[in-house]
N, C-alpha and C positions, 0 to 999 in steps of 0.2 A: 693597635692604636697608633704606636709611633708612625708605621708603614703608610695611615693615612694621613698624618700630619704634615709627614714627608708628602704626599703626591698634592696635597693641597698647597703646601708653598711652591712646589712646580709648578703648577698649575697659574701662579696668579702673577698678574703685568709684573714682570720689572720697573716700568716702567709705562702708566697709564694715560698719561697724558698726550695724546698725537702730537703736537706742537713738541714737546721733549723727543721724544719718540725720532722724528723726523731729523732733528738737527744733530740729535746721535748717530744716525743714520749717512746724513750727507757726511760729519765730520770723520767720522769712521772710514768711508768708501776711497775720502779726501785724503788722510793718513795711508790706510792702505796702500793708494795709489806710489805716495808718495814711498813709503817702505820698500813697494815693491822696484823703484829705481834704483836702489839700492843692493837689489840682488839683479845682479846684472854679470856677464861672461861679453866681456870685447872678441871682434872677432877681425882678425888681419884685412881676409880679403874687402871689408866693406866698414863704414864708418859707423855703422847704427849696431851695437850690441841691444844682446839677446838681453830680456828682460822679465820679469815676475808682473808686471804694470796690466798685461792685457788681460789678465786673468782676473786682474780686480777692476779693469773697467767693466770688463763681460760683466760679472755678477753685479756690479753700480747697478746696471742698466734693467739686470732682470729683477734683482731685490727691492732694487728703491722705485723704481719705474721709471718713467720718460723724462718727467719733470726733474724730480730728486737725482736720478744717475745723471741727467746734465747737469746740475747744478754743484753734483761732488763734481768732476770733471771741471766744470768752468772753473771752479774755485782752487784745484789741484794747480792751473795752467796758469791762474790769475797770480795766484801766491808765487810760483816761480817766476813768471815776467818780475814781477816788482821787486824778485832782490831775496828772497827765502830762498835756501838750496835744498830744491826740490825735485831739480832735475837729474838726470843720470850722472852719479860720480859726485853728486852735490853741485850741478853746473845751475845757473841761477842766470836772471836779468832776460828782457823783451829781445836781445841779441839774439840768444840761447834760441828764441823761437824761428830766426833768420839764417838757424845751423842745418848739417843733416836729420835730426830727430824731430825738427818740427813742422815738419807736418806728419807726422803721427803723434804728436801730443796734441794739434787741433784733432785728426781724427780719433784722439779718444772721449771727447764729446760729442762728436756725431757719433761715435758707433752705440755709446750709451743710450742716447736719445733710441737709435733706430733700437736695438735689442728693447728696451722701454716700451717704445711704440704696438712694437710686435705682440710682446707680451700680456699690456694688458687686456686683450682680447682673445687670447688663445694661450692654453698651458698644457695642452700633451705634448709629449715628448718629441715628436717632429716639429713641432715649431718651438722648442726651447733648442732643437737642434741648428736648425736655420735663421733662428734670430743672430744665434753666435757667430756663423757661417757668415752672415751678412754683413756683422758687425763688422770682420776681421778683415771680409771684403771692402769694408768704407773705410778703416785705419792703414789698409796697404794702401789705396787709392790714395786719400791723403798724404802718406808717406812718402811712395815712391812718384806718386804726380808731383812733390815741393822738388824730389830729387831729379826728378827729370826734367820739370820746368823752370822751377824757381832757383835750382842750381846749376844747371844745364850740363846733366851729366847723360840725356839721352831716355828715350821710352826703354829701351833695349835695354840699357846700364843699369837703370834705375831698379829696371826687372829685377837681372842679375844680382844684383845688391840690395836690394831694398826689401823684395817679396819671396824669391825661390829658399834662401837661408834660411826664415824662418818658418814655414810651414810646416813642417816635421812637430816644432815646439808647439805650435798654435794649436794643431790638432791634438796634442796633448793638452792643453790649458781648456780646449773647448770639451774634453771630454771628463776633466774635472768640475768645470764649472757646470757644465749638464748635470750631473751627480749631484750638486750641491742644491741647482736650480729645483732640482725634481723633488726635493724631500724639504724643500719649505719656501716653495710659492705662492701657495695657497696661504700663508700663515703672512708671510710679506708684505702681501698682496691686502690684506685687512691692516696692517700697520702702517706701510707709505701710499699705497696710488691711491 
C-alpha cells in the first residue's frame, strides 16, 4: 500500500499550472546560466576562460524550447548589462558586453533559439546531437567574429583563441547535455513548447 502511495505522489505535477511551470523554467536556465560563470578555469594564453555556461545554454534551448531557452538567455544577458554580477568572476554592466566574452554571451541566445528551433520537430538522437553541434558552432561564431572583428585581434587570432581551446570541453558538455536531453524531452517537451 505504502509502495503505491509513493509512486502516486511521483507521479503527480509539482507543479500544474503551465504559466508557473514556465517561469520556473526560464528562471531556473537564467540562474544556471548564471552559476555556471562562476565555475570558470582562466586560461594564460587567451582572454576568455573556460566555462560551465554552455552546457546550461545547450539544455535552455533543448528543455525549454526556442521561445523559453531565448528568453532564459535574453534575461541572463539583460540582468548582467544593467549592473547584476552575472558575468564571469562577477563582472557586470553593458561595458562587460563590449569585452572579450561578448560575443559569446550574445551568442548564447542565438545558440538556444537555434538548439530550440531544431528540437521541437525532431528528438532522436542525431538531431539532439546536431542541434548542440550547431549551437556551439553559432556561440564560437559569435565569440570569436566580436574577437576578430569588433576587437580586431584577426580571423586567424580570434581562431587561435577564441575557438581551438575550447573544443575538447565542448565536446564534453555536448555529450552530457545529449544524456540528459535523451531521458526527458519528451516529458519537456509537454511542459515548455
Amino acid at each position: 500500500m505504502r509502495t503505491i502511495a509513493i509512486a502516486v505522489i511521483a507521479r503527480k505535477e509539482l507543479v500544474e499550472n503551465k504559466i508557473v511551470a514556465c517561469l520556473l523554467g526560464v528562471t531556473s536556465f537564467t540562474l544556471l546560466t548564471w552559476l555556471g560563470a562562476y565555475v570558470y578555469i582562466p586560461l594564460k594564453a587567451t582572454p576568455i576562460p573556460i566555462t560551465m555556461q554552455t552546457l546550461f545554454v545547450f539544455l535552455s534551448g533543448a528543455i525549454l524550447g526556442k521561445k523559453l531557452g531565448t528568453l532564459s538567455q535574453t534575461l541572463y544577458l539583460t540582468l548582467g548589462a544593467v549592473g547584476i554580477p552575472f558575468f564571469v568572476s562577477g563582472n557586470f554592466g553593458i561595458f562587460h558586453l563590449f569585452g572579450p566574452t561578448g560575443g559569446y554571451i550574445l551568442g548564447f541566445v542565438a545558440a538556444s533559439y537555434i538548439i530550440g528551433r531544431i528540437l521541437e520537430k525532431k528528438e532522436n538522437l542525431f538531431f539532439i546531437i546536431a542541434s548542440f553541434i550547431i549551437g556551439a558552432i553559432a556561440i564560437f561564431t559569435f565569440g570569436a567574429g566580436w574577437l576578430a572583428f569588433g576587437l580586431g585581434f584577426g580571423i586567424k587570432k580570434a581562431f587561435c583563441l577564441g575557438v581551438l581551446p575550447f573544443i575538447p570541453g565542448c565536446i564534453m558538455k555536448i555529450a552530457v547535455a545529449t544524456a540528459i536531453t535523451k531521458s526527458c524531452l519528451k516529458r519537456s517537451k509537454q511542459l515548455f513548447y
